[in-house]
N, CA, C and O atoms as CSV, one atom per row, in Angstrom:
chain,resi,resn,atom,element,x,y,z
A,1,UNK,N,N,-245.639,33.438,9.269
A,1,UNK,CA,C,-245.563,32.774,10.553
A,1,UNK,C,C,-244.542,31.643,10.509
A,1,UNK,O,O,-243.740,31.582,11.441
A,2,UNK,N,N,-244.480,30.695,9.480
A,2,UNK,CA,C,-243.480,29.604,9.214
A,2,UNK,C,C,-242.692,30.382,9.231
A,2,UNK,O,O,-242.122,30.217,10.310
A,3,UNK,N,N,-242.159,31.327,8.629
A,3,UNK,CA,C,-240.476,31.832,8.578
A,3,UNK,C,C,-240.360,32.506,9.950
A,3,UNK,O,O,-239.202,32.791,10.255
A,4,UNK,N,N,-241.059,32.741,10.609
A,4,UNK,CA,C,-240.490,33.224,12.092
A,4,UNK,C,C,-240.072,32.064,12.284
A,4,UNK,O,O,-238.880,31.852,12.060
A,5,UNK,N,N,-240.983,30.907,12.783
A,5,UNK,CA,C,-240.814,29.857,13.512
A,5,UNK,C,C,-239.245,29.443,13.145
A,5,UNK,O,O,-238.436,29.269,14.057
A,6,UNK,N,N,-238.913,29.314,11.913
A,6,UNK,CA,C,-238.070,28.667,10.987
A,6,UNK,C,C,-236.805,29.563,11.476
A,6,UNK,O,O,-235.876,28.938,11.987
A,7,UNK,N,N,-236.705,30.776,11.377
A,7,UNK,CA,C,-236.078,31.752,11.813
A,7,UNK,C,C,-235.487,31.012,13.421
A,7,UNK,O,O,-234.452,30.401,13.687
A,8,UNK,N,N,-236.562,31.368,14.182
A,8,UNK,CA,C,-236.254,30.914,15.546
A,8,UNK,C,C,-235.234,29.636,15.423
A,8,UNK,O,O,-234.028,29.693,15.660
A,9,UNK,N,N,-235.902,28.563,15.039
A,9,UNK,CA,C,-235.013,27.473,15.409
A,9,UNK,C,C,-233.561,27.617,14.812
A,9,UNK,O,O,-232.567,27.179,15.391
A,10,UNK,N,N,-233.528,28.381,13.397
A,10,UNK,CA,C,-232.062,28.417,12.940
A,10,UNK,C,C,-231.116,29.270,14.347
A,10,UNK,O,O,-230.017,28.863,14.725
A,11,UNK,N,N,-231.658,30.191,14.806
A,11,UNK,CA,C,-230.913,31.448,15.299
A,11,UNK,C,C,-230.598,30.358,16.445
A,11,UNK,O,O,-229.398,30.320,16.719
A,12,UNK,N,N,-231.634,29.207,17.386
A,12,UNK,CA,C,-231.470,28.699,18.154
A,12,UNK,C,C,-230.185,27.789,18.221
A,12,UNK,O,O,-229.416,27.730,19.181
A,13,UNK,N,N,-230.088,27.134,17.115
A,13,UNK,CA,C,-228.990,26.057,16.532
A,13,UNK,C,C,-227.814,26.418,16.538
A,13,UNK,O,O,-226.837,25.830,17.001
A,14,UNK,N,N,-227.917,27.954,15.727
A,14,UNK,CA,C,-226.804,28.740,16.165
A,14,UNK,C,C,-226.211,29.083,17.286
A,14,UNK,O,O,-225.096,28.648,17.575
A,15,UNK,N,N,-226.995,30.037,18.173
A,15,UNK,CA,C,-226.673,29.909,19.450
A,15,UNK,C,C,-226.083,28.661,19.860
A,15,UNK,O,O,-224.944,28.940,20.234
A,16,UNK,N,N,-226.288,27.417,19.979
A,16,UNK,CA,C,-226.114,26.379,20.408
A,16,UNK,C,C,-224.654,25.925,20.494
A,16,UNK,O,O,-224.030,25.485,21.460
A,17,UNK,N,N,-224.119,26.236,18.715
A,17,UNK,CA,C,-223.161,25.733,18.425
A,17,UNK,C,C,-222.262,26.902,18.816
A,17,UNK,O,O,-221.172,26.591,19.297
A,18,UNK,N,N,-222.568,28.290,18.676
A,18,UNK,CA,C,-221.623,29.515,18.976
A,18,UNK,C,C,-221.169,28.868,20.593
A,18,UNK,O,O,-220.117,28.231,20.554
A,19,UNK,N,N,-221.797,28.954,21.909
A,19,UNK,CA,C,-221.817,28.897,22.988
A,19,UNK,C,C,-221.026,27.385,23.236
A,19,UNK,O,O,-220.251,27.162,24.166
A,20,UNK,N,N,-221.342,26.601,22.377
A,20,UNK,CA,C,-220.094,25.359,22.568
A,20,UNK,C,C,-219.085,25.289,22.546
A,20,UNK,O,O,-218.327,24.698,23.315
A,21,UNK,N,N,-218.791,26.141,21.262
A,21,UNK,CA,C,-217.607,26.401,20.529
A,21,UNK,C,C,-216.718,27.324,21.509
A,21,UNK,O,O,-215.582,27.166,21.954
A,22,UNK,N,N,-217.692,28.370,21.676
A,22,UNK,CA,C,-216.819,29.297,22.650
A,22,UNK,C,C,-216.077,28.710,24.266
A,22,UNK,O,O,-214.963,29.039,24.673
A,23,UNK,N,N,-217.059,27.780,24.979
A,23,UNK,CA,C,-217.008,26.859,25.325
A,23,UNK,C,C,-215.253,26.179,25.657
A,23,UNK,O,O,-214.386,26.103,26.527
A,24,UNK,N,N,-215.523,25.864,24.464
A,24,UNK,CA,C,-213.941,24.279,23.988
A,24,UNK,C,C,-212.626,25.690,24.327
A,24,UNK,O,O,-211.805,25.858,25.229
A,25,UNK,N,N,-213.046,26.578,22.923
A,25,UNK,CA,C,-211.714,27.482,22.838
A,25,UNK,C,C,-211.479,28.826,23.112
A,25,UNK,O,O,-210.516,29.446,22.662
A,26,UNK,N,N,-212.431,29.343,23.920
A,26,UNK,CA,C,-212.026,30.899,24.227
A,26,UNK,C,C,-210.997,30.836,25.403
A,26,UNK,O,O,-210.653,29.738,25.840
A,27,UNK,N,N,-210.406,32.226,26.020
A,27,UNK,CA,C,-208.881,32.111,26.493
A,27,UNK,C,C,-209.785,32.468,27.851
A,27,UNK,O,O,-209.104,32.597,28.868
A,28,UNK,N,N,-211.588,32.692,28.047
A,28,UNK,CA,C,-212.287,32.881,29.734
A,28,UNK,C,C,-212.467,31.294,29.812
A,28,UNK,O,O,-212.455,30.755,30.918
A,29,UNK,N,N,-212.631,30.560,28.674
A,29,UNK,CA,C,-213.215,29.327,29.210
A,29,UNK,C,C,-212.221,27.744,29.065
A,29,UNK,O,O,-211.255,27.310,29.693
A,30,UNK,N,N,-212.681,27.450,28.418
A,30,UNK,CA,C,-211.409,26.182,27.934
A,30,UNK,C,C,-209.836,26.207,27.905
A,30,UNK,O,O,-208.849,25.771,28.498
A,31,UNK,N,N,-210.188,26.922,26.934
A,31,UNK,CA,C,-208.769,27.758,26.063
A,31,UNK,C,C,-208.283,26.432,25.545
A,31,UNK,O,O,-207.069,26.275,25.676
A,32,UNK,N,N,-208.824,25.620,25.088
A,32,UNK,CA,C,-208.074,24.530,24.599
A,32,UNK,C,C,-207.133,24.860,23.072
A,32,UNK,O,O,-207.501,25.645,22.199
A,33,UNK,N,N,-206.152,24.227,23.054
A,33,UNK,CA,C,-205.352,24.858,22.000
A,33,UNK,C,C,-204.860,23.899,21.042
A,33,UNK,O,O,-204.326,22.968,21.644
A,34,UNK,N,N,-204.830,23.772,19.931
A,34,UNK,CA,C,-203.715,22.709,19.362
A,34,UNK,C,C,-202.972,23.222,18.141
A,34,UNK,O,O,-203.332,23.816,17.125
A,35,UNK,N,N,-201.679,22.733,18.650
A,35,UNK,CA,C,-200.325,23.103,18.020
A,35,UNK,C,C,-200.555,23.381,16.882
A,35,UNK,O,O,-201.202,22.485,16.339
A,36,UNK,N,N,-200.144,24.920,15.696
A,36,UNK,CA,C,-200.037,24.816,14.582
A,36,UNK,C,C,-201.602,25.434,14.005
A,36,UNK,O,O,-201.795,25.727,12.825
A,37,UNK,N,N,-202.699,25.563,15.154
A,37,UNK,CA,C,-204.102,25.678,14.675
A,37,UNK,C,C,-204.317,27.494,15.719
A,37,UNK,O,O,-204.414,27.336,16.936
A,38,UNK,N,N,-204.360,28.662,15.318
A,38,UNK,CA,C,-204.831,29.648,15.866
A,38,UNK,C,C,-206.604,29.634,16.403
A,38,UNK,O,O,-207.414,29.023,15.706
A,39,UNK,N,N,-206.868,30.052,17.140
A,39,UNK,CA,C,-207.910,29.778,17.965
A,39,UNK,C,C,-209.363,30.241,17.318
A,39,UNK,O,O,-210.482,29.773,17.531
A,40,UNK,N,N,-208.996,31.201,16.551
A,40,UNK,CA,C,-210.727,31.586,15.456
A,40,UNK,C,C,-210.498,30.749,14.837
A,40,UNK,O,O,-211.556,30.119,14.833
A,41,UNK,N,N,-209.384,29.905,13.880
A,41,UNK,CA,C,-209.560,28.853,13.200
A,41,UNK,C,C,-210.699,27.609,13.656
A,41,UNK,O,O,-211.750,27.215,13.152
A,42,UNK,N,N,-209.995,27.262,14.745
A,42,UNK,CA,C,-210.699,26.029,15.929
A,42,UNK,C,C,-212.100,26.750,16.160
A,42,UNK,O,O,-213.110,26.176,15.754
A,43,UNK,N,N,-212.183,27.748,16.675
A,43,UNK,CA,C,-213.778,28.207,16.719
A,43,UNK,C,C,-214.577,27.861,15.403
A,43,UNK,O,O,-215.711,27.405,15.552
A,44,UNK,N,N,-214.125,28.024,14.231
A,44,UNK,CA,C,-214.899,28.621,12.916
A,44,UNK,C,C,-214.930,26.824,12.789
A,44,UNK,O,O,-216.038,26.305,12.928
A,45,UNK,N,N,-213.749,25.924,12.535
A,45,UNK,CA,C,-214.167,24.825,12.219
A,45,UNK,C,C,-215.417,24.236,13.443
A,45,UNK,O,O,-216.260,23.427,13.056
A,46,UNK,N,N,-215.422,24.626,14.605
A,46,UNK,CA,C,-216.039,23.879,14.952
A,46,UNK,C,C,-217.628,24.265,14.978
A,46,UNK,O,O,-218.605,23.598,15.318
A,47,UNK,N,N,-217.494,25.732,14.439
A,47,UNK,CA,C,-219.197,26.124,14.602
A,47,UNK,C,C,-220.041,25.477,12.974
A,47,UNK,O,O,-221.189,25.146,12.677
A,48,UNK,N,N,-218.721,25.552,12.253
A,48,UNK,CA,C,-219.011,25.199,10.640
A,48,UNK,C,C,-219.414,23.301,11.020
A,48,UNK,O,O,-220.358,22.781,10.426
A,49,UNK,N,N,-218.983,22.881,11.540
A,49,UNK,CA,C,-218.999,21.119,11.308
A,49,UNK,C,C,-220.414,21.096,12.425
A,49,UNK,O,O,-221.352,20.453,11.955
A,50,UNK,N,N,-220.689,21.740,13.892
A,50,UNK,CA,C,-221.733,21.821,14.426
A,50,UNK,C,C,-223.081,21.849,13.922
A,50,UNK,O,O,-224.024,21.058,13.972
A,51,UNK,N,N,-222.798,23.620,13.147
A,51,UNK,CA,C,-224.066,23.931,12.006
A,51,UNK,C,C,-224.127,23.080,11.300
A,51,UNK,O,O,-225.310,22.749,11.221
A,52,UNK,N,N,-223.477,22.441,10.652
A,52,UNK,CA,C,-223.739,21.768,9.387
A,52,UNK,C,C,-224.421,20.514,9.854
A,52,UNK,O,O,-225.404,20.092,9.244
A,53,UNK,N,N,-223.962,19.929,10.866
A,53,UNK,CA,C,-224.712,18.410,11.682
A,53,UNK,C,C,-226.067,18.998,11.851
A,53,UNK,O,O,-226.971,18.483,11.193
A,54,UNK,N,N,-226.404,20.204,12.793
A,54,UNK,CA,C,-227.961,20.649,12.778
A,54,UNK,C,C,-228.567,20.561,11.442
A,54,UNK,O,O,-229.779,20.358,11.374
A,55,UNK,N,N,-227.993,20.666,10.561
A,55,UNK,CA,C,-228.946,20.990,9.352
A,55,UNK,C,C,-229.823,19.719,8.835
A,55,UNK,O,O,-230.913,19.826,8.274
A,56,UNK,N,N,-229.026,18.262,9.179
A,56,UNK,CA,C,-229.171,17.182,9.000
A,56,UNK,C,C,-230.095,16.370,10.192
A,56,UNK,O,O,-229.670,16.068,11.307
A,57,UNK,N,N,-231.292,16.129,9.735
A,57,UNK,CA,C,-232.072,14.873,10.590
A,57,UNK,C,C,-231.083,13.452,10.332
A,57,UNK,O,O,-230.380,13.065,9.399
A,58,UNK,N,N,-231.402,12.973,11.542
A,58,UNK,CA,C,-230.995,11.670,11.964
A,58,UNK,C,C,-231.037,11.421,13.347
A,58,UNK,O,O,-231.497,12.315,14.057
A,59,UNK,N,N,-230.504,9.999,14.056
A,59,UNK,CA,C,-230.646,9.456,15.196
A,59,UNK,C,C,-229.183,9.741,15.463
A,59,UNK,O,O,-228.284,10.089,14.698
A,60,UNK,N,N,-229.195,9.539,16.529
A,60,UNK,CA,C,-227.476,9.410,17.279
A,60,UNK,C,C,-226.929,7.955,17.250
A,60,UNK,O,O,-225.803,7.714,17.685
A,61,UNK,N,N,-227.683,7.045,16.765
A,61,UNK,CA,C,-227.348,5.804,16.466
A,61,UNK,C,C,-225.780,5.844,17.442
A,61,UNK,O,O,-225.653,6.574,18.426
A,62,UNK,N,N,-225.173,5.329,17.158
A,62,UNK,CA,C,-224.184,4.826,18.570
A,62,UNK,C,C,-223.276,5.679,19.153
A,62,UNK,O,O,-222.560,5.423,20.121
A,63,UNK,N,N,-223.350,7.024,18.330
A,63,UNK,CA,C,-222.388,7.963,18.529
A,63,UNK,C,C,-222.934,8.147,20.296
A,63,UNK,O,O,-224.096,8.046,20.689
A,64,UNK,N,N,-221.680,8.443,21.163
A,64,UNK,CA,C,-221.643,8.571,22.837
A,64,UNK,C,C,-220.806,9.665,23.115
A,64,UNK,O,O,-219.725,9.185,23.456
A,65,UNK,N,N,-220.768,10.596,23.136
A,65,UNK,CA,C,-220.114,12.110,23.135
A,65,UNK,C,C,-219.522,11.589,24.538
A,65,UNK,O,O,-218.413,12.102,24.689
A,66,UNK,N,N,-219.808,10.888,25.446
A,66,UNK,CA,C,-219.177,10.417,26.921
A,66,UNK,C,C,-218.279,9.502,27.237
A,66,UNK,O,O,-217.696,9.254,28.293
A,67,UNK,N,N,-218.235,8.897,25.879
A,67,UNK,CA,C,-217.520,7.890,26.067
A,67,UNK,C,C,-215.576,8.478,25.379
A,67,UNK,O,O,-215.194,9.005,24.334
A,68,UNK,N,N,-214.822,7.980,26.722
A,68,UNK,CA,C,-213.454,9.189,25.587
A,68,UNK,C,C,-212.962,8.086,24.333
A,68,UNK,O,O,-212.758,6.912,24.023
A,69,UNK,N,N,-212.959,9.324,23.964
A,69,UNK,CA,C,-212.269,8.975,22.510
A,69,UNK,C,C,-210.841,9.139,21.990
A,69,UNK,O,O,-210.250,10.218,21.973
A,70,UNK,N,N,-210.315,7.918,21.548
A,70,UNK,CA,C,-208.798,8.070,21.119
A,70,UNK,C,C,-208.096,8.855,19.847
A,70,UNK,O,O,-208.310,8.921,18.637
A,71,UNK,N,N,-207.292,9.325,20.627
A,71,UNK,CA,C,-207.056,10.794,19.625
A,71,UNK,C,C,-206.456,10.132,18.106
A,71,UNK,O,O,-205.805,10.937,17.439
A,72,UNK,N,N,-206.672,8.368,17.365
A,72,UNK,CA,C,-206.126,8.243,16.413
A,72,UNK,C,C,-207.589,7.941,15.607
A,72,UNK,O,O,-207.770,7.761,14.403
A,73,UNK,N,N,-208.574,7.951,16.735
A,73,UNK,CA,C,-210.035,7.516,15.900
A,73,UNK,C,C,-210.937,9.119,15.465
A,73,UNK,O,O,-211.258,9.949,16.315
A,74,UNK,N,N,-211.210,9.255,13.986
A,74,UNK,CA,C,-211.822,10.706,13.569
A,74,UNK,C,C,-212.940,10.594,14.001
A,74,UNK,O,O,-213.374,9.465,13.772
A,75,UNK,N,N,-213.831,11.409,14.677
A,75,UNK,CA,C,-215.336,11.548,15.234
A,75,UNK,C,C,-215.775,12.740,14.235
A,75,UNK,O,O,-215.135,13.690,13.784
A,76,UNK,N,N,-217.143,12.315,14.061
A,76,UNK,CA,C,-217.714,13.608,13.281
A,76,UNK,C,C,-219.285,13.812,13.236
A,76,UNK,O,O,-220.198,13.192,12.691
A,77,UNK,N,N,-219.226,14.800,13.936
A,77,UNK,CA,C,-220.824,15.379,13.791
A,77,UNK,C,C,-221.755,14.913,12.779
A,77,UNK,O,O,-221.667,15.536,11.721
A,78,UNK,N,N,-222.675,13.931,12.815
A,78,UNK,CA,C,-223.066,13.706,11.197
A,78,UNK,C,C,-224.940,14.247,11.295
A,78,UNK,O,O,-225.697,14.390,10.334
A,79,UNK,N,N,-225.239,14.437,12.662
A,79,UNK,CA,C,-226.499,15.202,12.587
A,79,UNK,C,C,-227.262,15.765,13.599
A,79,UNK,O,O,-226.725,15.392,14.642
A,80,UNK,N,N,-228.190,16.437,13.856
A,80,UNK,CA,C,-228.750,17.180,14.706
A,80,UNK,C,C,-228.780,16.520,16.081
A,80,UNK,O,O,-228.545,17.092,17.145
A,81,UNK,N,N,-229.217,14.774,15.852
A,81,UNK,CA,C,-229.068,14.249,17.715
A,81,UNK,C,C,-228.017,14.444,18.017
A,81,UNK,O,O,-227.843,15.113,19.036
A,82,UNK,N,N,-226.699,13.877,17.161
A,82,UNK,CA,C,-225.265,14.057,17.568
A,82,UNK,C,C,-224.975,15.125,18.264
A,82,UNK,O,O,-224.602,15.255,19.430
A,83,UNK,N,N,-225.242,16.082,17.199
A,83,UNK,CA,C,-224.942,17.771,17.684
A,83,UNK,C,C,-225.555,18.112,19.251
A,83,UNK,O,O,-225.031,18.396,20.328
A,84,UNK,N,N,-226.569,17.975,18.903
A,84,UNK,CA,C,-227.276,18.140,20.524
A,84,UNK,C,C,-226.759,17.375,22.214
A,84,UNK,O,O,-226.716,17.830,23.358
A,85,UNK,N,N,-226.498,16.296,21.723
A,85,UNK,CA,C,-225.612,15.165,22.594
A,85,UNK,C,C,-224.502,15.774,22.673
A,85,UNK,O,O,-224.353,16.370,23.740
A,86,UNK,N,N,-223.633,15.854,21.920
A,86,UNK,CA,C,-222.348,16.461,21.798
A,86,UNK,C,C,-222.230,18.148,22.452
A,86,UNK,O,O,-221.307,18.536,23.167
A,87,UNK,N,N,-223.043,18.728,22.138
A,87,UNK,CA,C,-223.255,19.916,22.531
A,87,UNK,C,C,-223.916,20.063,24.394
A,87,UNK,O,O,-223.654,21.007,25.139
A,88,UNK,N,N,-224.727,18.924,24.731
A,88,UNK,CA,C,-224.770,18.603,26.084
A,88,UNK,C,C,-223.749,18.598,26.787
A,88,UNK,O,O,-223.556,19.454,27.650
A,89,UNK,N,N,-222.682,17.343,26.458
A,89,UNK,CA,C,-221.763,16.276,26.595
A,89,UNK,C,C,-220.849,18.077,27.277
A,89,UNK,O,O,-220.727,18.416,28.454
A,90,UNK,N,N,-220.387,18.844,26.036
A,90,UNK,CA,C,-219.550,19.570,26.197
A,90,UNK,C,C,-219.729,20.833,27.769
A,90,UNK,O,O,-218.866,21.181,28.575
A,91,UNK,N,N,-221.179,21.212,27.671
A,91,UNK,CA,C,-221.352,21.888,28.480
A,91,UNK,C,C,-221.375,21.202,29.975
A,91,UNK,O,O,-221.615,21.998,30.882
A,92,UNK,N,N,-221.177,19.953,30.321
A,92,UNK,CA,C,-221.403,19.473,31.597
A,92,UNK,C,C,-219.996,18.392,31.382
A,92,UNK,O,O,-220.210,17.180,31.395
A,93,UNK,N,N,-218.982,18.762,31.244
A,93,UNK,CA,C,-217.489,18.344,31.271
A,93,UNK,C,C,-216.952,19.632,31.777
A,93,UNK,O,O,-217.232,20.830,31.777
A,94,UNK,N,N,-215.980,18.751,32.238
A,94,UNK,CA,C,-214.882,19.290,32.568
A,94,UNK,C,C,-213.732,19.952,31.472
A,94,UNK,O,O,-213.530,19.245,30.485
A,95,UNK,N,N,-212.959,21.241,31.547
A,95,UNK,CA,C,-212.097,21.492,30.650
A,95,UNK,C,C,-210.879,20.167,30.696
A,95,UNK,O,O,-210.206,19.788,29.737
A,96,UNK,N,N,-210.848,19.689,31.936
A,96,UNK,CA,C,-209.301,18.514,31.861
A,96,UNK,C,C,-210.319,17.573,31.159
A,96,UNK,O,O,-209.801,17.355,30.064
A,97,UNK,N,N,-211.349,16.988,31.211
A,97,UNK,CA,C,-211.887,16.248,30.700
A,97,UNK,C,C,-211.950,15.919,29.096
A,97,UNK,O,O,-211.603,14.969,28.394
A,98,UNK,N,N,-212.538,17.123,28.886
A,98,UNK,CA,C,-212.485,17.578,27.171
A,98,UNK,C,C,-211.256,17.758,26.496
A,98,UNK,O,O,-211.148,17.580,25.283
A,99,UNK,N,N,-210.130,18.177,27.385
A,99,UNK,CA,C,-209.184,18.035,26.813
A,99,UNK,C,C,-208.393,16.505,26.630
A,99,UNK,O,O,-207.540,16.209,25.793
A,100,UNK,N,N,-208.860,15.831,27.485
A,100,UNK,CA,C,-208.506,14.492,27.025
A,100,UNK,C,C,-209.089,13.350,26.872
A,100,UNK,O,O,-208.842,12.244,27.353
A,101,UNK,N,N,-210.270,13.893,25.813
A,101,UNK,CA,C,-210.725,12.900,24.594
A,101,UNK,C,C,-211.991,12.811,25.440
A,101,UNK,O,O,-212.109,11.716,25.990
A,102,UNK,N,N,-212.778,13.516,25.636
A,102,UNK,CA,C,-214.178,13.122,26.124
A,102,UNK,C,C,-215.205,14.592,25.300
A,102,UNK,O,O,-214.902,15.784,25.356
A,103,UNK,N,N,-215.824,14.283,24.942
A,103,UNK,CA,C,-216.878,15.288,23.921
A,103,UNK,C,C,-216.495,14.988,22.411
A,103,UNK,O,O,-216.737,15.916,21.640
A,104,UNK,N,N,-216.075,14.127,22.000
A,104,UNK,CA,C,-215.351,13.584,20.549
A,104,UNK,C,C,-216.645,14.686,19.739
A,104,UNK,O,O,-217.780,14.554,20.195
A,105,UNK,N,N,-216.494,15.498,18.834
A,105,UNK,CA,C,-215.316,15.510,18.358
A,105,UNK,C,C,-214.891,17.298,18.886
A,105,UNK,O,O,-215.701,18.205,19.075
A,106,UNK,N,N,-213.378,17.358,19.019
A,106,UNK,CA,C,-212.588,18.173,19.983
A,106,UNK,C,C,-211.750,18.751,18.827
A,106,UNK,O,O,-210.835,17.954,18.619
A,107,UNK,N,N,-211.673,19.830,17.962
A,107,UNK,CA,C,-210.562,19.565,16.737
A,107,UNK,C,C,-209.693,20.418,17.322
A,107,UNK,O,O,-208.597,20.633,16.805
Protein backbone atom coordinates (compact mmCIF):
# COMPACT_ATOMS: atom_id res chain seq x y z
CA UNK A 1 0.00 0.00 0.00
CA UNK A 2 2.99 2.53 0.91
CA UNK A 3 4.57 1.89 -2.48
CA UNK A 4 1.40 2.71 -4.36
CA UNK A 5 0.92 5.76 -2.40
CA UNK A 6 4.73 6.52 -2.88
CA UNK A 7 4.37 5.58 -6.51
CA UNK A 8 1.49 8.06 -6.92
CA UNK A 9 3.13 11.05 -5.58
CA UNK A 10 6.47 10.37 -7.59
CA UNK A 11 4.44 9.89 -11.02
CA UNK A 12 2.53 13.14 -9.68
CA UNK A 13 5.83 15.32 -9.32
CA UNK A 14 6.64 14.13 -12.49
CA UNK A 15 3.79 15.05 -14.26
CA UNK A 16 4.20 18.37 -12.69
CA UNK A 17 7.55 19.11 -13.83
CA UNK A 18 7.00 17.31 -17.50
CA UNK A 19 3.82 19.77 -18.11
CA UNK A 20 5.97 22.89 -16.98
CA UNK A 21 8.70 22.16 -18.84
CA UNK A 22 6.70 21.50 -21.85
CA UNK A 23 5.05 24.59 -20.93
CA UNK A 24 8.43 27.13 -21.11
CA UNK A 25 9.76 25.17 -24.41
CA UNK A 26 7.63 23.26 -26.76
CA UNK A 27 7.21 24.94 -30.43
CA UNK A 28 2.57 24.57 -29.41
CA UNK A 29 3.37 26.49 -26.33
CA UNK A 30 6.16 28.91 -25.26
CA UNK A 31 8.70 27.95 -27.62
CA UNK A 32 11.05 29.84 -25.65
CA UNK A 33 14.53 29.44 -27.07
CA UNK A 34 18.07 30.36 -26.12
CA UNK A 35 20.88 30.86 -28.42
CA UNK A 36 23.38 27.94 -28.73
CA UNK A 37 20.89 25.57 -26.39
CA UNK A 38 18.55 22.97 -28.73
CA UNK A 39 15.16 22.62 -27.21
CA UNK A 40 15.20 18.75 -25.62
CA UNK A 41 18.33 20.08 -24.07
CA UNK A 42 16.22 23.07 -22.24
CA UNK A 43 13.38 20.53 -21.65
CA UNK A 44 15.73 17.75 -20.02
CA UNK A 45 17.63 20.48 -17.93
CA UNK A 46 14.65 21.78 -16.77
CA UNK A 47 12.67 18.57 -15.83
CA UNK A 48 16.18 17.26 -14.24
CA UNK A 49 16.67 20.59 -11.85
CA UNK A 50 12.51 20.50 -11.23
CA UNK A 51 12.66 16.67 -10.20
CA UNK A 52 15.48 17.03 -8.31
CA UNK A 53 13.95 20.25 -6.14
CA UNK A 54 10.75 17.76 -5.54
CA UNK A 55 12.89 15.29 -4.08
CA UNK A 56 14.00 17.79 -1.39
CA UNK A 57 11.72 19.03 1.70
CA UNK A 58 12.00 22.56 2.57
CA UNK A 59 10.14 26.02 2.81
CA UNK A 60 10.20 28.54 -0.03
CA UNK A 61 11.81 30.80 2.40
CA UNK A 62 12.08 34.01 0.15
CA UNK A 63 12.30 32.48 -3.12
CA UNK A 64 9.09 34.62 -5.27
CA UNK A 65 8.80 32.86 -8.70
CA UNK A 66 6.69 36.49 -9.38
CA UNK A 67 8.90 38.62 -8.72
CA UNK A 68 11.16 39.20 -12.32
CA UNK A 69 14.33 38.27 -12.15
CA UNK A 70 17.55 39.73 -13.67
CA UNK A 71 19.01 37.73 -16.22
CA UNK A 72 22.73 38.32 -14.35
CA UNK A 73 21.21 36.87 -10.94
CA UNK A 74 21.32 32.53 -11.02
CA UNK A 75 17.87 31.24 -9.51
CA UNK A 76 17.64 27.67 -8.56
CA UNK A 77 15.11 25.28 -7.60
CA UNK A 78 16.40 24.16 -4.19
CA UNK A 79 13.05 22.28 -3.08
CA UNK A 80 9.64 20.96 -3.32
CA UNK A 81 7.78 24.53 -2.09
CA UNK A 82 10.00 26.26 -4.65
CA UNK A 83 9.16 23.75 -7.28
CA UNK A 84 5.52 23.94 -6.66
CA UNK A 85 5.50 27.93 -6.55
CA UNK A 86 7.59 28.00 -9.48
CA UNK A 87 5.65 25.46 -11.24
CA UNK A 88 2.30 27.61 -10.34
CA UNK A 89 4.09 30.90 -11.16
CA UNK A 90 4.79 29.26 -14.72
CA UNK A 91 1.41 27.96 -15.56
CA UNK A 92 -0.52 31.33 -14.88
CA UNK A 93 2.14 33.71 -16.87
CA UNK A 94 2.27 34.84 -19.71
CA UNK A 95 4.77 33.46 -22.56
CA UNK A 96 6.05 37.49 -23.02
CA UNK A 97 6.15 37.41 -19.39
CA UNK A 98 8.33 34.33 -18.80
CA UNK A 99 10.29 35.26 -21.36
CA UNK A 100 11.37 38.26 -19.65
CA UNK A 101 12.51 37.17 -16.35
CA UNK A 102 9.36 36.29 -14.46
CA UNK A 103 9.13 32.37 -13.27
CA UNK A 104 13.09 32.53 -12.31
CA UNK A 105 14.39 29.99 -12.94
CA UNK A 106 13.90 30.09 -17.05
CA UNK A 107 17.26 28.27 -18.46
Amino acid sequence: MFLMLWSACILSESDTCRTTCDRLYTADQCDIQRPGRATDELVEACRDSCFQAMQTRGEAGDYDPTTRSDSSVSVELENKAQAKLWSECVAETSCEDLEDGYCAPIW
